[in-house]
PyMOL Python script that loads the backbone (N, CA, C, O; Angstrom):
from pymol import cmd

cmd.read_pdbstr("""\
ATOM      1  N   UNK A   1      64.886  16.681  32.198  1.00  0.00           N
ATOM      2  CA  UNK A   1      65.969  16.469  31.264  1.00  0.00           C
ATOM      3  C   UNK A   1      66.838  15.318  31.750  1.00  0.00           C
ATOM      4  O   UNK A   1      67.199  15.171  32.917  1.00  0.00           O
ATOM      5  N   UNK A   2      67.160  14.449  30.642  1.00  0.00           N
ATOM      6  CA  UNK A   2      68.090  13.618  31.045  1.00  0.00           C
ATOM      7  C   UNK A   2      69.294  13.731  31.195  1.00  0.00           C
ATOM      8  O   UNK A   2      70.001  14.046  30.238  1.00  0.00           O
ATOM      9  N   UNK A   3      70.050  13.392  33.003  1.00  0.00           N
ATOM     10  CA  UNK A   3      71.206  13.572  33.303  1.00  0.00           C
ATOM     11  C   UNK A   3      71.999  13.513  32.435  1.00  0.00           C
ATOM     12  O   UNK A   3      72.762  14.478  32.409  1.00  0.00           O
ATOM     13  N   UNK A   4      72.188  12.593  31.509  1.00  0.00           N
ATOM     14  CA  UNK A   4      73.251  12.020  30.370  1.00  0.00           C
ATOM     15  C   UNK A   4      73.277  12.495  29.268  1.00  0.00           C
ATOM     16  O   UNK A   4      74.316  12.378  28.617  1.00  0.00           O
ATOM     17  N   UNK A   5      72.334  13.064  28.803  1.00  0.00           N
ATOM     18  CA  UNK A   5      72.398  13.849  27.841  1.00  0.00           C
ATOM     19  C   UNK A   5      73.353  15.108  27.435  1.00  0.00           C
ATOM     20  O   UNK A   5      73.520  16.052  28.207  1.00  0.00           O
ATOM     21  N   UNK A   6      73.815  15.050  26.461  1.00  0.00           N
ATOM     22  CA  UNK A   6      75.491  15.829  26.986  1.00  0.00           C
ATOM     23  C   UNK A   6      74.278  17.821  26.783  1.00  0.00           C
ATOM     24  O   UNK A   6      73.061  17.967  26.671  1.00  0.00           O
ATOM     25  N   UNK A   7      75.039  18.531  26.814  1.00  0.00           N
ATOM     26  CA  UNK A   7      74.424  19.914  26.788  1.00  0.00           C
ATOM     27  C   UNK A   7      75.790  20.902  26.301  1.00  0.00           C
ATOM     28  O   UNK A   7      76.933  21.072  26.725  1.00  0.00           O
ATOM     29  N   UNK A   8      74.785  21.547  24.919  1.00  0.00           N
ATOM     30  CA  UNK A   8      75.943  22.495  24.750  1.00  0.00           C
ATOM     31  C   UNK A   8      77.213  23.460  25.768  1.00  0.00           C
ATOM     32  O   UNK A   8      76.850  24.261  26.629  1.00  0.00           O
ATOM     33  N   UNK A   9      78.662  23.187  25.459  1.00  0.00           N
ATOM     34  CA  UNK A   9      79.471  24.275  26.371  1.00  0.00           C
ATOM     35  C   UNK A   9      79.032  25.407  26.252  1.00  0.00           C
ATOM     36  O   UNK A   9      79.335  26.020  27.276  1.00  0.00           O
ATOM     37  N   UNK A  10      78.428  26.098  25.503  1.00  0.00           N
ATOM     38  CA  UNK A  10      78.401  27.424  25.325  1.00  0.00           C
ATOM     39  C   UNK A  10      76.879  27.901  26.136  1.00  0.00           C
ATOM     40  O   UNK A  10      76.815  28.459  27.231  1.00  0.00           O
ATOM     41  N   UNK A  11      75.736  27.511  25.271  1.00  0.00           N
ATOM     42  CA  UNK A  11      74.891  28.156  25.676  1.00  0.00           C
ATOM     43  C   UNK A  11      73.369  27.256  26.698  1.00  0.00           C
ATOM     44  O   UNK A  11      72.252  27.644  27.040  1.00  0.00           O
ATOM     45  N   UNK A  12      74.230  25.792  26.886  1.00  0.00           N
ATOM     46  CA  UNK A  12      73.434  24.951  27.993  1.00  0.00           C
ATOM     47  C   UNK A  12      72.315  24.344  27.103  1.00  0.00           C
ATOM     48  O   UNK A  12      71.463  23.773  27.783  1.00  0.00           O
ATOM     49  N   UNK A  13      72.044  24.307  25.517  1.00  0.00           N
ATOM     50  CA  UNK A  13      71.383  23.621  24.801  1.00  0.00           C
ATOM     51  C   UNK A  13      71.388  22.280  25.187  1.00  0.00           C
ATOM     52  O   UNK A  13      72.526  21.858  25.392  1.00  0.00           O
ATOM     53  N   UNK A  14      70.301  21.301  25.390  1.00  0.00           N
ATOM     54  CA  UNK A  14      70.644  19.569  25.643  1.00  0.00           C
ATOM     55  C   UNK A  14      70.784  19.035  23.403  1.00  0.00           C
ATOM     56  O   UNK A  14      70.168  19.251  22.359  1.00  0.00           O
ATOM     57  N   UNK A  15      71.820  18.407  23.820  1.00  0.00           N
ATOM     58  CA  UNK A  15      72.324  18.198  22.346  1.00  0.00           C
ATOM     59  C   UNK A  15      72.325  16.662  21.747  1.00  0.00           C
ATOM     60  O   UNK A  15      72.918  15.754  22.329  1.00  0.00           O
ATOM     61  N   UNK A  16      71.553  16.465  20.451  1.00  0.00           N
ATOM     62  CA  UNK A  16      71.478  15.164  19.881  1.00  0.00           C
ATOM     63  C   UNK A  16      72.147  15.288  18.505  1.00  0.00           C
ATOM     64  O   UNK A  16      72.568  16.363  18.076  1.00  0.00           O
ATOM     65  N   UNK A  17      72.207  14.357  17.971  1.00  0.00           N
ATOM     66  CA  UNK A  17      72.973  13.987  16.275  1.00  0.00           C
ATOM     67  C   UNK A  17      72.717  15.309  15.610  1.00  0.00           C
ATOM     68  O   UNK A  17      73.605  15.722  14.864  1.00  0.00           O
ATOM     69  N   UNK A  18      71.903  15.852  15.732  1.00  0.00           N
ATOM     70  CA  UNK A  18      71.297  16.526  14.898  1.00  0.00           C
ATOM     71  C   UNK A  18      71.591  18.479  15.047  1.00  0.00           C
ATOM     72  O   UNK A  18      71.390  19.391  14.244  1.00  0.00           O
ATOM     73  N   UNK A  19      72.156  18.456  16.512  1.00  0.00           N
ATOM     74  CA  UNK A  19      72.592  19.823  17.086  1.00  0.00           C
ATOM     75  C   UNK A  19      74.159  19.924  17.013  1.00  0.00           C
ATOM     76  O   UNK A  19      74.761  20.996  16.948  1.00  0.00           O
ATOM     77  N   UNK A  20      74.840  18.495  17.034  1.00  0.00           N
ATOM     78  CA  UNK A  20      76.507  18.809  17.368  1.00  0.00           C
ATOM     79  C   UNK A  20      76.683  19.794  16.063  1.00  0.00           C
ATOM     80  O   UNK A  20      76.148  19.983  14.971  1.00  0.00           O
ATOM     81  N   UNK A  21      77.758  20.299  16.849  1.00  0.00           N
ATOM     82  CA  UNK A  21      78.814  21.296  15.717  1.00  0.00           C
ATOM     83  C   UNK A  21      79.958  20.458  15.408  1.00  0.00           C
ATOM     84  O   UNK A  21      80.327  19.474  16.048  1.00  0.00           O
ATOM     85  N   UNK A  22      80.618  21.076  14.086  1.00  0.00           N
ATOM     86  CA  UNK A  22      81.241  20.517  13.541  1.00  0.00           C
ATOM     87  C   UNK A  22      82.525  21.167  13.520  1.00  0.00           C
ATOM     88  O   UNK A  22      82.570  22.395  13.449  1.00  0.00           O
ATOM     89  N   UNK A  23      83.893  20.264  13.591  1.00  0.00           N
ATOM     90  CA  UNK A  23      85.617  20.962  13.033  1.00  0.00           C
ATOM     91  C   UNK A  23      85.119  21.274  11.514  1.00  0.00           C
ATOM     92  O   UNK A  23      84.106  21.072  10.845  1.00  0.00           O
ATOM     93  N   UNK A  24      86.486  21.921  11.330  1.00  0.00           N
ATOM     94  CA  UNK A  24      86.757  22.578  10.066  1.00  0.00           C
ATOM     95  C   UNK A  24      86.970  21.596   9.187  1.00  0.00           C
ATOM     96  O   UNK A  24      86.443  21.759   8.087  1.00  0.00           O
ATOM     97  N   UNK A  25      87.755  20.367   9.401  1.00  0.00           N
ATOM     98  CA  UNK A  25      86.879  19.026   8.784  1.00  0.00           C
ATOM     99  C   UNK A  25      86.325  18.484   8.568  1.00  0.00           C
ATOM    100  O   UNK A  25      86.567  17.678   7.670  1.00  0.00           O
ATOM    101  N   UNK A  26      85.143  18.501   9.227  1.00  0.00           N
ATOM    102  CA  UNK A  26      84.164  18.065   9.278  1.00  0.00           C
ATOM    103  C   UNK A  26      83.311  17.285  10.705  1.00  0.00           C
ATOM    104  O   UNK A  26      82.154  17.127  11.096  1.00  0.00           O
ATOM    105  N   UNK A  27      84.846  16.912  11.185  1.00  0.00           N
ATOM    106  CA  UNK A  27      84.398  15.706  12.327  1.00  0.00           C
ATOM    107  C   UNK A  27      83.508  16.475  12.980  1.00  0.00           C
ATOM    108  O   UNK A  27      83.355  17.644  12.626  1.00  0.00           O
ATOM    109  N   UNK A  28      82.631  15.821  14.258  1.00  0.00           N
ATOM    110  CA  UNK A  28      81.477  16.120  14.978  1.00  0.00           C
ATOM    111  C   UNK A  28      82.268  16.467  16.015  1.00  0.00           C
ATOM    112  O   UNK A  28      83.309  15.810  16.023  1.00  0.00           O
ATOM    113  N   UNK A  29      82.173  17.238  16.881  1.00  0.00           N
ATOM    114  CA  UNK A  29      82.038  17.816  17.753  1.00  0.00           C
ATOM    115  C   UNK A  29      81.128  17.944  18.865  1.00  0.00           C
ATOM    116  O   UNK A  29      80.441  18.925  18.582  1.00  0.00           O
ATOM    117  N   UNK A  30      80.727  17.455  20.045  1.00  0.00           N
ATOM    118  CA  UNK A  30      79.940  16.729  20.398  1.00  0.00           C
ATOM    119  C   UNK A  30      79.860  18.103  22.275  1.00  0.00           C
ATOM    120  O   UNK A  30      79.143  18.526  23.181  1.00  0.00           O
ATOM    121  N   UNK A  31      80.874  18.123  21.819  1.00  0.00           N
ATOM    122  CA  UNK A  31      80.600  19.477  23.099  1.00  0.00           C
ATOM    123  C   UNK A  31      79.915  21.244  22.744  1.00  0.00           C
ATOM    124  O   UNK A  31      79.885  22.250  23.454  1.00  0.00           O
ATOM    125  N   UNK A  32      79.536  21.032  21.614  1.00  0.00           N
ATOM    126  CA  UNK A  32      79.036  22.001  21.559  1.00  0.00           C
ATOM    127  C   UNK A  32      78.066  22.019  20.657  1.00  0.00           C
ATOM    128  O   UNK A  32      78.323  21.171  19.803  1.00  0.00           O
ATOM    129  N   UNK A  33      76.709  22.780  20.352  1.00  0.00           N
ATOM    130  CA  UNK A  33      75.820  23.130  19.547  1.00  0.00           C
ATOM    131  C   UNK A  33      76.270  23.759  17.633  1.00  0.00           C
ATOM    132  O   UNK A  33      77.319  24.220  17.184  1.00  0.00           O
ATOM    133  N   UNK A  34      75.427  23.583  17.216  1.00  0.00           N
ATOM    134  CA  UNK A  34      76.032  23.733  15.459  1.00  0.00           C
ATOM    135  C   UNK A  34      75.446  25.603  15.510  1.00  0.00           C
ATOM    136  O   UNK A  34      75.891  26.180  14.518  1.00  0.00           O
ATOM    137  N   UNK A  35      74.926  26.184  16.070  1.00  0.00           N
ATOM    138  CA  UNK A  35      74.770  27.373  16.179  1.00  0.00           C
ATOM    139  C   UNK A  35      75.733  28.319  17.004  1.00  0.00           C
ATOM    140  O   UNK A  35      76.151  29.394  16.574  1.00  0.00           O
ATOM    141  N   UNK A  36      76.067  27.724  18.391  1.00  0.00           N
ATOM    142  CA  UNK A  36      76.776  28.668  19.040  1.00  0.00           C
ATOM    143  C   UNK A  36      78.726  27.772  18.592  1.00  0.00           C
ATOM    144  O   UNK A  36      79.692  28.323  19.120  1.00  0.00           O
ATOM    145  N   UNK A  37      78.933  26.799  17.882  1.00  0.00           N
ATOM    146  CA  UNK A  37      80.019  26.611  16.925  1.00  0.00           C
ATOM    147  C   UNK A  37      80.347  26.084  15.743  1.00  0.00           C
ATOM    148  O   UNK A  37      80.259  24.860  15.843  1.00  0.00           O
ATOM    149  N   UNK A  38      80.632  26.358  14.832  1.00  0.00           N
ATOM    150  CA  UNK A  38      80.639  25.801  13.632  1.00  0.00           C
ATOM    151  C   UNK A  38      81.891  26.222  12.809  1.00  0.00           C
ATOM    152  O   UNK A  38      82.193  27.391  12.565  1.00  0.00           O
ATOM    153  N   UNK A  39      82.681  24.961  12.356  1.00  0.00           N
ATOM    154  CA  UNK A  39      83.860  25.002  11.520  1.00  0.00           C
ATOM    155  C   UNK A  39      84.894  25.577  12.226  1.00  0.00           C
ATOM    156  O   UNK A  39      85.529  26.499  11.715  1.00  0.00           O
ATOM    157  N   UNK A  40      85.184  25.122  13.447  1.00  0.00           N
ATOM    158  CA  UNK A  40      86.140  25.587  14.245  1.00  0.00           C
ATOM    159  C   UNK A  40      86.239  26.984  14.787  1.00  0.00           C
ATOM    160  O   UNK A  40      87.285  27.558  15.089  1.00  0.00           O
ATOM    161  N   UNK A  41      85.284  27.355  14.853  1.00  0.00           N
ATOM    162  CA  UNK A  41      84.457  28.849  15.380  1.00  0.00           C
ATOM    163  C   UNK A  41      83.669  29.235  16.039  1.00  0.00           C
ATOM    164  O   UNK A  41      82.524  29.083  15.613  1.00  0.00           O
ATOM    165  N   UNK A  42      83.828  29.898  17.343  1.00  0.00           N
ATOM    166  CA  UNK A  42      82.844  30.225  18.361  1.00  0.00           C
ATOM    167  C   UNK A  42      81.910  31.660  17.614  1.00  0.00           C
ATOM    168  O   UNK A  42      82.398  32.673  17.113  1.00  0.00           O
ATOM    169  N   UNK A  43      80.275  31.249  17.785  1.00  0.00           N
ATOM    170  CA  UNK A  43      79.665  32.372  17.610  1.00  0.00           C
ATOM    171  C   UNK A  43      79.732  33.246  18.504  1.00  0.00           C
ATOM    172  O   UNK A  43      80.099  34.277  17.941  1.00  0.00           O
ATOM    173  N   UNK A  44      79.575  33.443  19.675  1.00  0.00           N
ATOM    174  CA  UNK A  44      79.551  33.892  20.751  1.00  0.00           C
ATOM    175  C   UNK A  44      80.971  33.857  21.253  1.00  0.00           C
ATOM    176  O   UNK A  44      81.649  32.830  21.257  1.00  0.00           O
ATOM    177  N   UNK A  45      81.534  35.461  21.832  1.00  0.00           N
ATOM    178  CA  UNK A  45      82.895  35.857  22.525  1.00  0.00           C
ATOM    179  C   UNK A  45      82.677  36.332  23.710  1.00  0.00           C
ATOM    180  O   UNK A  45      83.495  36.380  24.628  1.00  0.00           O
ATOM    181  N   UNK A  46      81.012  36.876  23.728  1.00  0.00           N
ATOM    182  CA  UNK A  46      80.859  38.003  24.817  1.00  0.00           C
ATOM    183  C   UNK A  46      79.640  36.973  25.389  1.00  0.00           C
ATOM    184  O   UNK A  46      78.925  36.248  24.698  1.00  0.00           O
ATOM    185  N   UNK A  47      79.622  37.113  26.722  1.00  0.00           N
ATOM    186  CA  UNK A  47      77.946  36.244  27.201  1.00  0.00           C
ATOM    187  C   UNK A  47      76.855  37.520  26.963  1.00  0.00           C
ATOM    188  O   UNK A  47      75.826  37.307  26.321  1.00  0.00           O
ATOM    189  N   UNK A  48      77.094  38.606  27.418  1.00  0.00           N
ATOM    190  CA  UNK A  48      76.147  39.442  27.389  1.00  0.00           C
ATOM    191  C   UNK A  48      75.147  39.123  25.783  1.00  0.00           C
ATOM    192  O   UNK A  48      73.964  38.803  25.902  1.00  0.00           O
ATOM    193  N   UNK A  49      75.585  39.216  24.808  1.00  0.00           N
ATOM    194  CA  UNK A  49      75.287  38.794  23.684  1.00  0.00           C
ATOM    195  C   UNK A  49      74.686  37.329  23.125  1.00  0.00           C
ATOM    196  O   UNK A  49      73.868  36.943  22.290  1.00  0.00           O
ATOM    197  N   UNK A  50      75.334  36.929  23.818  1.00  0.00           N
ATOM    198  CA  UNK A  50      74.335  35.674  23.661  1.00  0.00           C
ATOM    199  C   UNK A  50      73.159  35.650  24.413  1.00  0.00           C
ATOM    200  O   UNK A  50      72.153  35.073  23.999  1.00  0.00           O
ATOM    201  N   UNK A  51      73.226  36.488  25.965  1.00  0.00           N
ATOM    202  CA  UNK A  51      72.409  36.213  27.180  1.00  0.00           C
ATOM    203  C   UNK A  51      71.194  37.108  26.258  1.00  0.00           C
ATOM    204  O   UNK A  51      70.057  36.721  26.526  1.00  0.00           O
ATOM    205  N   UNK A  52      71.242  37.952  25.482  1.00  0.00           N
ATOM    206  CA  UNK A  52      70.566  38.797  24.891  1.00  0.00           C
ATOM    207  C   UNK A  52      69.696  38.465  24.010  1.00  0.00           C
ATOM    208  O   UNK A  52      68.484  38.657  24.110  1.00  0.00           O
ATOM    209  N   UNK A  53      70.517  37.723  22.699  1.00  0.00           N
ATOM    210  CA  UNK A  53      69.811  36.992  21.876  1.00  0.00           C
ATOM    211  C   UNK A  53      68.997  35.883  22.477  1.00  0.00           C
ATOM    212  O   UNK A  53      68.095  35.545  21.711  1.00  0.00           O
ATOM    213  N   UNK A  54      69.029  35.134  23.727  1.00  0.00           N
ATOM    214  CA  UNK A  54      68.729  33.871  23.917  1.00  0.00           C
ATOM    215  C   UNK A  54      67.194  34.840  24.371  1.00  0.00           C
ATOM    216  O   UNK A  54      66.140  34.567  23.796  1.00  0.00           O
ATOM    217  N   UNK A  55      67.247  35.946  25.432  1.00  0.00           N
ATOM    218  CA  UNK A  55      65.725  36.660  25.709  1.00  0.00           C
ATOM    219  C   UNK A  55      64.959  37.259  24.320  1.00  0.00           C
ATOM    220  O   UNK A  55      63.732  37.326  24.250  1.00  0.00           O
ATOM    221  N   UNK A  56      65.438  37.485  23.739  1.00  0.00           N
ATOM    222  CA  UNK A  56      64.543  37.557  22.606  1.00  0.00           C
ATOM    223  C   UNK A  56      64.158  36.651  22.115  1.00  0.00           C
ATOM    224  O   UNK A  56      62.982  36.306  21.999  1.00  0.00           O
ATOM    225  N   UNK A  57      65.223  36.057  21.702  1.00  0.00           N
ATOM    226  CA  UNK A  57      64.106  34.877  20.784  1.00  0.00           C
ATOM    227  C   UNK A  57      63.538  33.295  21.433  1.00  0.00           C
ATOM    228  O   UNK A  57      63.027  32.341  20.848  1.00  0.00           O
ATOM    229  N   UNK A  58      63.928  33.539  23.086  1.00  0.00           N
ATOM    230  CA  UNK A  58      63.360  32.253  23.468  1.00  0.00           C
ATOM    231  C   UNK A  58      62.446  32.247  24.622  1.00  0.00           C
ATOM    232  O   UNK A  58      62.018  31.274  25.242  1.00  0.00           O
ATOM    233  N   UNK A  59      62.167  33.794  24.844  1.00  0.00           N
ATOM    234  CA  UNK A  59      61.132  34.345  26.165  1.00  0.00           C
ATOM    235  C   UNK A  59      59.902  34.015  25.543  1.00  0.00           C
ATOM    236  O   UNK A  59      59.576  34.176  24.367  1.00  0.00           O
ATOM    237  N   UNK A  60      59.301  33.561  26.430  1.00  0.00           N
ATOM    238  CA  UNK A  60      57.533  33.301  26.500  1.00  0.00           C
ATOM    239  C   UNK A  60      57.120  33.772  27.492  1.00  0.00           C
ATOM    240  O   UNK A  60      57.731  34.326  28.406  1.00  0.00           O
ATOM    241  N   UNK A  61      55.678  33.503  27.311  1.00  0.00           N
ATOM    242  CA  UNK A  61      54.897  34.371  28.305  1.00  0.00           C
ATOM    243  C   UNK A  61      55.104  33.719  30.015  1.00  0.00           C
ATOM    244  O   UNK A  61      55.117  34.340  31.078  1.00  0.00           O
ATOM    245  N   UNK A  62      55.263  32.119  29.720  1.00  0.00           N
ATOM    246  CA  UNK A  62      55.192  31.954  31.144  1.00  0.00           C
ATOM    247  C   UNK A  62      57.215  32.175  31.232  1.00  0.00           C
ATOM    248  O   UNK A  62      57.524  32.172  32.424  1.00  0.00           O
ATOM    249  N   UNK A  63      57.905  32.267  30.736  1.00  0.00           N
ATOM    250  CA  UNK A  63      59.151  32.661  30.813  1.00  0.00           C
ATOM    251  C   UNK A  63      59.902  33.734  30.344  1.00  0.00           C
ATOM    252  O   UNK A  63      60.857  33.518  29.599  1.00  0.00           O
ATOM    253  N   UNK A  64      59.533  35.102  30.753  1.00  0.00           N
ATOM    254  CA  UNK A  64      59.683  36.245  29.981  1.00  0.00           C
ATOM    255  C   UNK A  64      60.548  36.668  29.928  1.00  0.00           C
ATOM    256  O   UNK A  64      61.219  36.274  30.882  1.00  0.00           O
ATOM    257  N   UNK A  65      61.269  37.579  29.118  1.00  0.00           N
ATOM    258  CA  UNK A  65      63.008  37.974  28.660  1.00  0.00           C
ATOM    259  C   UNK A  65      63.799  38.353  30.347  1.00  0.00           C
ATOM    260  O   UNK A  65      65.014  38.300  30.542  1.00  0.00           O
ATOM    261  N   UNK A  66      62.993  38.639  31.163  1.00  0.00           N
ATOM    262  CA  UNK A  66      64.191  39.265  32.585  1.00  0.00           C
ATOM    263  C   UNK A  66      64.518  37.974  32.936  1.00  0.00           C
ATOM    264  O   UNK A  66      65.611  37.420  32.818  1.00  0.00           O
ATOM    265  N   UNK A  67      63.307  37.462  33.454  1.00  0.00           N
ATOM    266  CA  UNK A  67      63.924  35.898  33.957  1.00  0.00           C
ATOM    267  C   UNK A  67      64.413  35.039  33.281  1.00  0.00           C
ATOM    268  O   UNK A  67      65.101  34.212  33.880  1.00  0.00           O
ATOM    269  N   UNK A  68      64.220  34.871  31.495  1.00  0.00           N
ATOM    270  CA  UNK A  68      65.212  34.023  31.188  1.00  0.00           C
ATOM    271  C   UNK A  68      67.422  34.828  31.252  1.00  0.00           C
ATOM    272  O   UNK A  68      68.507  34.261  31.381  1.00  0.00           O
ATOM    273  N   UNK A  69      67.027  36.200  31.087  1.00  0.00           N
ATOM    274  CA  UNK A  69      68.520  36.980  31.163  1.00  0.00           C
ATOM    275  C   UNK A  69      68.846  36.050  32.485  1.00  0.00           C
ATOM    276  O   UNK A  69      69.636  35.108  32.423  1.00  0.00           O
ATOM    277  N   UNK A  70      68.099  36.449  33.770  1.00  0.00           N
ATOM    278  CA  UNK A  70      68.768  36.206  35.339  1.00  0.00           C
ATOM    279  C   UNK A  70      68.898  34.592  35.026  1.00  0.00           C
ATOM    280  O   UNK A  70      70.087  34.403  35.282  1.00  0.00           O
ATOM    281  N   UNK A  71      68.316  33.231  34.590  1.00  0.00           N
ATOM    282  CA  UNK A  71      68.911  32.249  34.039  1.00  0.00           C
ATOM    283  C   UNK A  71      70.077  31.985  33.181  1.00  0.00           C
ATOM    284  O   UNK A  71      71.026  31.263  33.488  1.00  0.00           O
ATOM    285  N   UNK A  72      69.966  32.451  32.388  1.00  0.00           N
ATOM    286  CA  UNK A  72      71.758  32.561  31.561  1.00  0.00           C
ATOM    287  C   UNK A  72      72.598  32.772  32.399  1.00  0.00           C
ATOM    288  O   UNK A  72      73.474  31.966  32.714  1.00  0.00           O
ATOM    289  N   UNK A  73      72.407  34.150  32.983  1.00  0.00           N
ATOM    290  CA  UNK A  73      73.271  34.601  33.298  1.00  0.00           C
ATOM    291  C   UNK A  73      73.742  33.934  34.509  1.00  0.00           C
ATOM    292  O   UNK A  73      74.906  34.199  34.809  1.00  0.00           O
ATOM    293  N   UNK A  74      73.011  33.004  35.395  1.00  0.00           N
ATOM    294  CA  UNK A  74      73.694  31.974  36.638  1.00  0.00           C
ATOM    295  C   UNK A  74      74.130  31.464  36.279  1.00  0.00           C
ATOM    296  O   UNK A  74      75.293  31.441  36.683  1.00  0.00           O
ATOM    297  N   UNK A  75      73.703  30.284  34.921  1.00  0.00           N
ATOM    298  CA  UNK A  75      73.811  28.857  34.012  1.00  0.00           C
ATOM    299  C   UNK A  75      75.057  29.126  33.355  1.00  0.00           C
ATOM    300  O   UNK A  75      75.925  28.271  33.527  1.00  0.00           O
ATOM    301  N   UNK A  76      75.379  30.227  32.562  1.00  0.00           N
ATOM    302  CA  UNK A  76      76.525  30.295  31.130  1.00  0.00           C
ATOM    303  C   UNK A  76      77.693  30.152  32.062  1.00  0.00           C
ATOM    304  O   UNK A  76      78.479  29.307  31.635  1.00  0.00           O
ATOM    305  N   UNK A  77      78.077  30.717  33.232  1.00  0.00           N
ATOM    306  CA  UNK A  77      79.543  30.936  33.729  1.00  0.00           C
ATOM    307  C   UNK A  77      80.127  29.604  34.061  1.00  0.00           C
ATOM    308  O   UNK A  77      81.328  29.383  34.220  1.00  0.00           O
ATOM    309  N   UNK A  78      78.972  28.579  34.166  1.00  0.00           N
ATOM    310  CA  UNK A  78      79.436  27.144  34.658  1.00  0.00           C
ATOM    311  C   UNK A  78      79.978  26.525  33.365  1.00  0.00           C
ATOM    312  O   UNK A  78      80.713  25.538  33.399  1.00  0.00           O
ATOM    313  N   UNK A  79      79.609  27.107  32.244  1.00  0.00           N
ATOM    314  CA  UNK A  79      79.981  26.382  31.264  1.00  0.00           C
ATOM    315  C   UNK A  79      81.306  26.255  30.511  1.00  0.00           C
ATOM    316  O   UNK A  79      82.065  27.224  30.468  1.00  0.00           O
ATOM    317  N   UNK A  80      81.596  25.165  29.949  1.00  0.00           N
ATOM    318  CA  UNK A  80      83.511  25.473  29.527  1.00  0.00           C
ATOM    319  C   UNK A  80      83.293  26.120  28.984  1.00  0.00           C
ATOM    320  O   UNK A  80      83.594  27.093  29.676  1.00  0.00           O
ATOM    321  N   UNK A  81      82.785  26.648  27.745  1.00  0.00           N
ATOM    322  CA  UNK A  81      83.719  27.752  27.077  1.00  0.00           C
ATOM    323  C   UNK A  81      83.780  29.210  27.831  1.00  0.00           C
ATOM    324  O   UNK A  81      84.797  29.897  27.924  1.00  0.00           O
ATOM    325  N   UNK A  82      82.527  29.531  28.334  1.00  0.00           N
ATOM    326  CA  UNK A  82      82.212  30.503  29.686  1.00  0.00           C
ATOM    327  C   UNK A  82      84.206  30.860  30.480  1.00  0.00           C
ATOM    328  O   UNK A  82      84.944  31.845  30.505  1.00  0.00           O
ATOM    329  N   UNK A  83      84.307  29.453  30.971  1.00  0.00           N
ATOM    330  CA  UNK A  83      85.308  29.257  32.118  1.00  0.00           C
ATOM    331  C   UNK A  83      86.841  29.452  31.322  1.00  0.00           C
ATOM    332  O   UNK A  83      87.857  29.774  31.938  1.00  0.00           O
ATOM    333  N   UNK A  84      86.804  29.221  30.005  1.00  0.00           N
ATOM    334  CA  UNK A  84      88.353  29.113  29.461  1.00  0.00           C
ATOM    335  C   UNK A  84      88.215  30.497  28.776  1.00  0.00           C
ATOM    336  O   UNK A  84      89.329  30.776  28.332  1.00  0.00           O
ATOM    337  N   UNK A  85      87.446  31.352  28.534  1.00  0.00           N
ATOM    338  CA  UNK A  85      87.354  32.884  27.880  1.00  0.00           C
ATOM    339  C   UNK A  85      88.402  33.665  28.778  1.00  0.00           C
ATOM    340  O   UNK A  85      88.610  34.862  28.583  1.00  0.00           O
TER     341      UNK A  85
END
""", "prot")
cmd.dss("prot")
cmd.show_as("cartoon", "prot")
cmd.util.cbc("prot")
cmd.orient("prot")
C-alpha cells in the first residue's frame, strides 16, 4: 500500500475520489470513507460493531473472521475517530 495514500479515520479503508464521504453539504471529506461517514454522520459509535461487521463480510479463507477481529482490533484504536470517541 501506498504510504500517501490517505486511509479512512474510522475503519483504516485506503481511500480514492470515489470512497471520500461527504458534509451535509455536500463538500468531500477526505478523512473518512462514504460508508463508515456520510452527511455529517458517523456510522459506527461502538468499534466492537464495526470490528464485527468488518469479520463477516471481509474474512476469507486465507484471512478468517478471528484474525481479521485481532487486526481491527490493534489497527481501529490508532485511528482519529477511534481516539476522539
Amino acid at each position: 500500500m501506498d504510504n500517501n495514500q490517505p486511509i479512512c479515520q474510522c475503519c483504516g479503508m485506503p481511500l480514492d475520489e470515489t470512497t471520500f464521504s461527504t458534509e451535509p453539504d455536500g463538500t468531500v471529506n477526505k478523512e473518512y470513507c462514504k460508508w463508515c461517514y456520510a452527511d455529517g454522520k458517523f456510522t459506527y459509535d461502538d468499534m466492537e460493531t464495526l470490528i464485527n461487521f468488518c469479520a463477516e463480510h471481509m474474512a476469507t479463507e486465507e484471512f478468517p473472521a478471528e484474525q481479521m477481529r485481532a487486526y481491527m482490533s490493534e489497527m481501529l484504536p490508532k485511528l482519529k475517530h477511534w481516539k476522539e470517541i
